[in-house]
C-alpha positions as CSV (number, residue, x, y, z in Angstrom):
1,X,1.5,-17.5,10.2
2,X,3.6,-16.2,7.3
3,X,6.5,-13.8,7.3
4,X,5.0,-10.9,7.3
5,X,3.3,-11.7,10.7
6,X,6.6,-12.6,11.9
7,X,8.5,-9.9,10.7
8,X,6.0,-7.4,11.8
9,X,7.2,-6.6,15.1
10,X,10.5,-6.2,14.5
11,X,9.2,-3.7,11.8
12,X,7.3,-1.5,13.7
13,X,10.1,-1.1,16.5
14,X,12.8,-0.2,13.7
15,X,10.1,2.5,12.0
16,X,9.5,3.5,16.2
17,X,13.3,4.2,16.6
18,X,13.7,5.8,13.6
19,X,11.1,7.8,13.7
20,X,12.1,8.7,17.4
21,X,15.6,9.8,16.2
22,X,14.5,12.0,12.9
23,X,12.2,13.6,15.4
24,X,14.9,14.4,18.2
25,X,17.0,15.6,15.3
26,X,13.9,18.0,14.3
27,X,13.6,19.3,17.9
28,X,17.0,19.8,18.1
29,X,16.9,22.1,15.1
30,X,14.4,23.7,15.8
31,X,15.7,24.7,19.4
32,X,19.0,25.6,18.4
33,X,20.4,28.0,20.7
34,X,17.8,27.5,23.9
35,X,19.7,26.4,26.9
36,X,19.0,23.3,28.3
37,X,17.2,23.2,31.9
38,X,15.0,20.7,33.5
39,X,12.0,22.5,31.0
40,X,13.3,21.5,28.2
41,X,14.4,17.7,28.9
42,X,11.1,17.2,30.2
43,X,9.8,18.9,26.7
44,X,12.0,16.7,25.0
45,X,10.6,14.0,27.2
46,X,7.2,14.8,25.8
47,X,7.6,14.8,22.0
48,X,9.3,11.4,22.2
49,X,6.6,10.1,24.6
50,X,4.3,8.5,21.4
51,X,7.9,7.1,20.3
52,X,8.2,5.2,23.4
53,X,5.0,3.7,23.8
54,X,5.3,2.3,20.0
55,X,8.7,1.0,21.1
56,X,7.2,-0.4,23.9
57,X,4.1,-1.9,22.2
58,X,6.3,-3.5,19.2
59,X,8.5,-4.6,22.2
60,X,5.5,-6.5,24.0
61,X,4.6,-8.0,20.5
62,X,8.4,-9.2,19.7
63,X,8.0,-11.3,22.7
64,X,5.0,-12.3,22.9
65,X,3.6,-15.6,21.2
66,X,3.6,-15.5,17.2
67,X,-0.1,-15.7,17.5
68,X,-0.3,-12.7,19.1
69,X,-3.0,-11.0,17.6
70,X,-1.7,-7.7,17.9
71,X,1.7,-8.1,16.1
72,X,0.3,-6.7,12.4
73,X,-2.0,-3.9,14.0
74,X,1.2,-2.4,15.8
75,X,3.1,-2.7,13.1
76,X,0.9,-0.8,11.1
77,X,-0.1,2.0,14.1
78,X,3.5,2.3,14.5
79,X,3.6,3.0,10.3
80,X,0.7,5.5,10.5
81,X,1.5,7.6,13.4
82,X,5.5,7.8,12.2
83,X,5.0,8.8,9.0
84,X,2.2,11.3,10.2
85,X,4.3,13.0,13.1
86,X,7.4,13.1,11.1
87,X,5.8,14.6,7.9
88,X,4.2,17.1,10.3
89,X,7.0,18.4,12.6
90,X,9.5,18.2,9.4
91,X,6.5,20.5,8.0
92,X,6.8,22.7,11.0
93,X,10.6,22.8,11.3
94,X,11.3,23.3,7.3
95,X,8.5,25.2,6.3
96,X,6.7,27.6,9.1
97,X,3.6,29.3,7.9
98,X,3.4,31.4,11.4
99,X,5.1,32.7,14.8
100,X,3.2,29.8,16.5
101,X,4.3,26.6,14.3
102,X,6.6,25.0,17.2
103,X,3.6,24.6,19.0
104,X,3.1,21.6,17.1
105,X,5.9,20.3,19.3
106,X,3.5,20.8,22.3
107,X,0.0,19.4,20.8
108,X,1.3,16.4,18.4
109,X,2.7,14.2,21.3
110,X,-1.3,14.2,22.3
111,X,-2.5,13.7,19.2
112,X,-0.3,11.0,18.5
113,X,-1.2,9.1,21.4
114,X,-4.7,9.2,21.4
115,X,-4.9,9.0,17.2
116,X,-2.3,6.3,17.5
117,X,-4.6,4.2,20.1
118,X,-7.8,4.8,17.9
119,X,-5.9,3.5,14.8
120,X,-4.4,0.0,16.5
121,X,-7.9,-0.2,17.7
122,X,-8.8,0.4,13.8
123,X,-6.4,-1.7,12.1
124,X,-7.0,-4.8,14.9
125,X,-10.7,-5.1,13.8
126,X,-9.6,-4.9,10.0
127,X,-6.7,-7.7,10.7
128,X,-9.3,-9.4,12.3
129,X,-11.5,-9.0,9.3
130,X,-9.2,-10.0,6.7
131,X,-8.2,-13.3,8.6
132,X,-11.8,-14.1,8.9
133,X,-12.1,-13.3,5.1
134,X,-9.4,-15.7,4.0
135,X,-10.0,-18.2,6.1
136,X,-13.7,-18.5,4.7
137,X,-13.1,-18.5,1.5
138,X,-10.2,-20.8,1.7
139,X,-13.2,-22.8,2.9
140,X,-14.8,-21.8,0.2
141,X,-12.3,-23.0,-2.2
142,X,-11.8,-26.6,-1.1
């Protein structure tokens, strides 16, 4: 396993947490001024929802063994749906092409979620793919 493997949990739970925070800072922005009721912390609750499960997952994969085969496919999950949600609520937040651009604060926790599962499902088979590559034509090589 080389350090990249290694690393890779520890990776995706820093990209998780920051992801989670630059998200709770767009929220916040964009509900400046709402007063806060049981509604809105379970809102909140929501939106950070895909931020808890990659926490969790990179979490599972820190402590589990280094042969783990799921340590690179979270990593990169955790990559691909951060950089996706943040883009798209900063998008939302920062530049609002209509009236109804928060609701991407209601449908992207979803989204996220159920894109994030079909991408480590994605990026597991293609780790998978890659290690059977190398290891034949390392093989190969000999």
């Amino acid at each position: 396993m080389n350090m990249s493997e290694r690393l890779a949990p520890a990776v995706g739970l820093g990209l998780a947490l920051a992801g989670g925070i630059a998200t709770a800072f767009l929220l916040l922005r964009a509900s400046a001024g709402t007063p806060i009721s049981g509604g809105i912390l379970v809102f909140h609750f929501w939106v950070a929802l895909p931020f808890i499960a990659l926490c969790g997952l990179n979490l599972y994969c820190l402590k589990a063994s280094s042969a783990h085969p799921l340590r690179t496919p979270a990593a990169l999950t955790t990559l691909v749906v951060v950089a996706l949600s943040v883009f798209i609520y900063a998008d939302a937040v920062f530049n609002p092409r209509s009236s109804t651009a928060a609701l991407v604060f209601l449908f992207l926790p979803l989204w996220s979620l159920l894109g994030g599962t079909v991408v480590l499902l994605v990026s597991f088979r293609g780790v998978q793919f890659a290690r059977r590559h190398t290891r034949v034509n390392d093989r190969a090589h000999r």
